[in-house]
N, C-alpha and C positions, 0 to 999 in steps of 0.2 A: 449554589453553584459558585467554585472557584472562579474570582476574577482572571481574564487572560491577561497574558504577559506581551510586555510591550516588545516586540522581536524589531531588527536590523536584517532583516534577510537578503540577497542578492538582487533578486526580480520577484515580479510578478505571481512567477510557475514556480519559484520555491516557497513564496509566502501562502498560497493555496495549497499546494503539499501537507506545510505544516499544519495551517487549518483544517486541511480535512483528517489530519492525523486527530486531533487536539479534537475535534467534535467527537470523534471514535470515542478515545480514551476518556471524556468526561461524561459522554451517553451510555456506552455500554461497559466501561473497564471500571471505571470509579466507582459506580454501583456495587460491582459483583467483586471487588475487593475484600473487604473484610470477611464474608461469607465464606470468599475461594481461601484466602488463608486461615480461617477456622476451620475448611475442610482439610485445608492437606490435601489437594487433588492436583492434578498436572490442568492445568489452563488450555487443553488443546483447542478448543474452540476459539481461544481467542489469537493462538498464532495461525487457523486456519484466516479466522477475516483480518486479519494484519497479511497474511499473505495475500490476499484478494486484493489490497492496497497497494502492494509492493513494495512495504515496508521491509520487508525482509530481504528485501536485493536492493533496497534503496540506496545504496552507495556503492555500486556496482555498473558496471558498462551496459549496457541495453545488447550489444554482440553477445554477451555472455548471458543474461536473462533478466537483466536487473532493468533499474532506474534510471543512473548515470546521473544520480544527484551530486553536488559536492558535499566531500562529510562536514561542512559547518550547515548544512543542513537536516541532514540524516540524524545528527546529534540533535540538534534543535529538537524534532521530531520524536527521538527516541526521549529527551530528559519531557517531554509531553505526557508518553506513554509511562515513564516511571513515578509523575509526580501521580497520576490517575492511580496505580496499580505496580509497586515498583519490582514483584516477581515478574511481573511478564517483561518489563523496561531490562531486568538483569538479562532475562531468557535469549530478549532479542541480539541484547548486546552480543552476547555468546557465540549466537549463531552466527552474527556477521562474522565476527572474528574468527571462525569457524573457517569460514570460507575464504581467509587472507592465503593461506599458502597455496591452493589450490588456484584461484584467482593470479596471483602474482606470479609461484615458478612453475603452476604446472604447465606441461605442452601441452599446445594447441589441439591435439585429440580428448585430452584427459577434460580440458576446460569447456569444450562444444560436447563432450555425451555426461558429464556431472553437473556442471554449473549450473546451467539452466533450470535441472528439477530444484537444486538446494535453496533455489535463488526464489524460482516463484513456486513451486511445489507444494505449498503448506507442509513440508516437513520440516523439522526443526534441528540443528545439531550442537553435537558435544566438541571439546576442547580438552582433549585426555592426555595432559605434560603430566602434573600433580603423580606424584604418588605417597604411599604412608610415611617413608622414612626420606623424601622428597620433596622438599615444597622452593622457596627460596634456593635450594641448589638443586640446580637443575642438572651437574656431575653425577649426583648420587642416583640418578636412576636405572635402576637393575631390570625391568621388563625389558626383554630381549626378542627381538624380529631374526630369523635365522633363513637365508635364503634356500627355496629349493628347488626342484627342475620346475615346477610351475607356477613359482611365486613366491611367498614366504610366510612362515608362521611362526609365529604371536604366542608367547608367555609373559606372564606376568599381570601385576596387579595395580589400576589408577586409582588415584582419590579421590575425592573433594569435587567432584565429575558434574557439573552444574548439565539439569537433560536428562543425569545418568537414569540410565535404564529405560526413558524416553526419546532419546535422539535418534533421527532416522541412519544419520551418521556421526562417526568420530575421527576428529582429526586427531591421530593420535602419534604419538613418538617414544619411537624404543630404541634401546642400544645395536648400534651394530657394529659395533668396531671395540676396541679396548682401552683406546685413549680416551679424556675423562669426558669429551665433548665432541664422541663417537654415534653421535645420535639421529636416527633419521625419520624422516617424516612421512607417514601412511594416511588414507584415505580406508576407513573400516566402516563397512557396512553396519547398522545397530542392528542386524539381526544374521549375521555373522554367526555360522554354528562355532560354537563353544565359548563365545561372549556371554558371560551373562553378567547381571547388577544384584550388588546385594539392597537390602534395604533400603530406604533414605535415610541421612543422618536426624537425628532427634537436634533440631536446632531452635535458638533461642527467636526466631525469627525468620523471615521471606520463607515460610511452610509451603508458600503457593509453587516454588519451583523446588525442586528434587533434586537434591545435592547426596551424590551413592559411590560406591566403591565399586571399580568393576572388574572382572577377573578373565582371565585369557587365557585359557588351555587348549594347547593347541589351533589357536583360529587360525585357517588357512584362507591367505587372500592371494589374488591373481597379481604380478611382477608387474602389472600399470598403476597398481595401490599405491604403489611407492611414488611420491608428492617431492620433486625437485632432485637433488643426489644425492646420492648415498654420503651419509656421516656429515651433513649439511643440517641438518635438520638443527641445531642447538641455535643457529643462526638464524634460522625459518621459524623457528618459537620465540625467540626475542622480538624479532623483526613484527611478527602480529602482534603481539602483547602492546609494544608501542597504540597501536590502532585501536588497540581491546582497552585499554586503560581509560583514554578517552572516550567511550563507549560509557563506562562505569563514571568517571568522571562528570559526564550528560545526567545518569541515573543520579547521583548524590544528589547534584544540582535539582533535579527536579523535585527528589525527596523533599530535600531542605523549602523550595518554595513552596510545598503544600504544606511542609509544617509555620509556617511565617502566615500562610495565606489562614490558616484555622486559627493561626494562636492571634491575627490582627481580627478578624470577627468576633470569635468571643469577647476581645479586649473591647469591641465596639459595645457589644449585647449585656456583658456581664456586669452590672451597677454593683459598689459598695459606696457607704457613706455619700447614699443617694444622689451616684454621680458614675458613667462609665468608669470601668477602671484604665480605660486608655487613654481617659483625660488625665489621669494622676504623670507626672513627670518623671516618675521611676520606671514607669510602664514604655511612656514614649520611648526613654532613652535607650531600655531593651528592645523593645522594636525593631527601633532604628536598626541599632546594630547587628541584630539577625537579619535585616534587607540587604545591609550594607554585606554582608559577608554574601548573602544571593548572589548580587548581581556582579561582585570578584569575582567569585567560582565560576559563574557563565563567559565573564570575561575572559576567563583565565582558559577554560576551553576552549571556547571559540577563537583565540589566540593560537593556538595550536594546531586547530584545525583547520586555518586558515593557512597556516602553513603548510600543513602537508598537502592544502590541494595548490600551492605553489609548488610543488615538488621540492622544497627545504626540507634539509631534517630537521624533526621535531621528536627526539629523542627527549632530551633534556624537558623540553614544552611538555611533552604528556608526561611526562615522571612531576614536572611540578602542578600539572592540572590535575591527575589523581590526589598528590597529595593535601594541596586544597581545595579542590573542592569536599572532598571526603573528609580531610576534619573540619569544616565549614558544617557537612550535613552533621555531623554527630552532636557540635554545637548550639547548632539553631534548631534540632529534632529536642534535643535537652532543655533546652532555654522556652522552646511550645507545650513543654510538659508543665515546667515551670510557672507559664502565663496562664495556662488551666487551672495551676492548682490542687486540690483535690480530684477534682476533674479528669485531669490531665494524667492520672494514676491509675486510672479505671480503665476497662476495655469498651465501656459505652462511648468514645470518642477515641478518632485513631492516632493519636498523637500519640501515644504510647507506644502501638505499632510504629511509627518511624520512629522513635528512637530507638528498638531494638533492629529492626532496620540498619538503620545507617551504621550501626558499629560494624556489619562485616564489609561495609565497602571499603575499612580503614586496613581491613585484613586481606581480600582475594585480589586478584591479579598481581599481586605484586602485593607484598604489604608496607604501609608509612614509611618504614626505616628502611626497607631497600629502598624506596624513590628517593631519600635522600641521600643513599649510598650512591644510584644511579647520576642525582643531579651534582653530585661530588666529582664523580669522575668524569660527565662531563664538560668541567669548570677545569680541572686537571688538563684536559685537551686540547682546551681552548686557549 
């Protein structure tokens, strides 16, 4: 059993939260880890008992169906769930962020008949910006919403669809105007006739969640789908990615401490020259310095998310917590391979898994080199 980490939480009622999060995910999620990602299977059973927690609406208003936790808690909670198990830790992240636009500009009829099932429902959702010839510019996107006398319908193709083909719903945006950031923002049902998902992609790593492409012909949804105003939406996808970033941000962080916490065990159990190797001084020093990078990256989010439950932007803040904590994880998931060894090469020990792991946290929501274009410009601002 992984040591628990030493938390700063608010009160009380948020340090219990996160403990009864943290018992979940190192009883039932850490076990069934390596198994679920050598199957390649969608994890629903385990966002059905995270929803029974209210993990899933945990950083949501209780009027709307959630928690009404602050996100420097819901984070806390969530980098628990990903150091255990970190497809399900992405999944959640997802879904919170799923439900930023809808939450923030839908009207007060759209938020009292959706929120509450997405929030405690045990259904799960998608986040459908991405498309093929679309990632980073979020101009080039050509799936097109076209209005009609009873709402509007849906061409085109998403990508990189984390859920895809699993989510109950997609928050999803398409062109509807012609200028380059003409883009508006839908609420689509996942079983929307003429949705459907191709396969999942053959990826190097996180097998447990379902990353698929998903195609639109013709989906006809009803004129309340539409999530805030029209040709708003470019602004409505940045605006959540801030919130999603740090989500991903929690997930590194937690990767990264369960690679430190396996690579400081064995370094305790593994003897050469009839002596631990984590009494040797080359050992320590690497240690150290994968801890030291830990508890940055937790700093460095919980920094941010502290601000945004002040109501400050934290623009800048989450573009620099994605991008260190994320190459923190890639560092210290590399460096626990390293301390293993031979060991640490093999799939009988899951350090290997987080190192292929943590490389896509350096790529999705936003990848490296945008947050430091983002935290560019705004220093440019400022």
């Amino acid at each position: 059993m992984r040591p628990r980490v030493q938390r700063l939480l608010p009160n009380d009622d948020a340090a219990e939260m996160v403990s009864v999060v943290a018992d979940f995910a190192r009883a039932e999620l850490e076990p069934a880890a390596a198994q679920g990602e050598e199957a390649a299977k969608f994890p629903e059973k385990a966002y059905l008992r995270l929803a029974e927690l209210g993990v899933l609406g945990m950083a949501y208003p209780e009027a709307d169906g959630g928690l009404g936790r602050p996100y420097e808690v819901y984070l806390q909670a969530l980098e628990e769930i990903a150091a255990a198990w970190f497809s399900v830790g992405v999944g959640v992240s997802v879904h919170t962020m799923s439900a930023w636009p809808l939450a923030h500009v839908g009207t007060p009829q759209q938020r009292s008949a959706w929120l509450p099932g997405i929030l405690n429902g045990g259904g799960i959702g998608g986040y459908a910006l991405s498309e093929p010839q679309a990632g980073s510019d979020i101009s080039a996107i050509t799936t097109r919403a076209t209005k009609t006398d009873g709402g509007w319908r849906i061409n085109g193709t998403k990508a990189w669809i984390t859920n895809g083909g699993y989510a109950d719903h997609y928050t999803l945006f398409a062109r509807t105007g012609e200028a380059h950031h003409d883009l508006s923002c839908f609420l689509v049902p996942g079983d929307a006739p003429g949705l459907s998902a191709a396969a999942p992609e053959k990826k190097m790593g996180m097998t447990g969640s379902p990353t698929a492409m998903l195609h639109l012909d013709d989906v006809e949804i009803d004129h309340d789908r539409l999530i805030g105003k029209i040709n708003d939406g470019a602004r409505i996808a940045l605006s959540a990615l801030d919130s999603g970033r740090l989500g991903i941000a929690a997930c590194a962080t937690g990767l990264a401490q369960a690679a430190l916490d396996h690579a400081v065990a064995h370094a305790r159990e593994r003897e050469q020259f009839g002596r631990p190797i984590g009494d040797f001084q080359g050992m320590q020093f690497l240690l150290a310095e994968m801890a030291a990078a830990v508890d940055s990256a937790r700093a460095t989010y919980l920094m941010a998310a502290r601000k945004r439950d002040a109501g400050m932007d934290f623009t800048r803040d989450a573009a620099v917590a994605k991008l260190t904590c994320t190459d923190s994880a890639m560092k210290v998931t590399t460096d626990a391979v390293q301390v293993l060894g031979g060991y640490g090469y093999t799939r009988d020990f899951p350090v290997e898994r987080f190192m292929r792991e943590a490389k896509i946290t350096q790529i999705f929501e936003g990848t490296n080199q945008i947050q430091r274009l983002v935290i560019a410009r705004q220093l440019a601002r400022s």
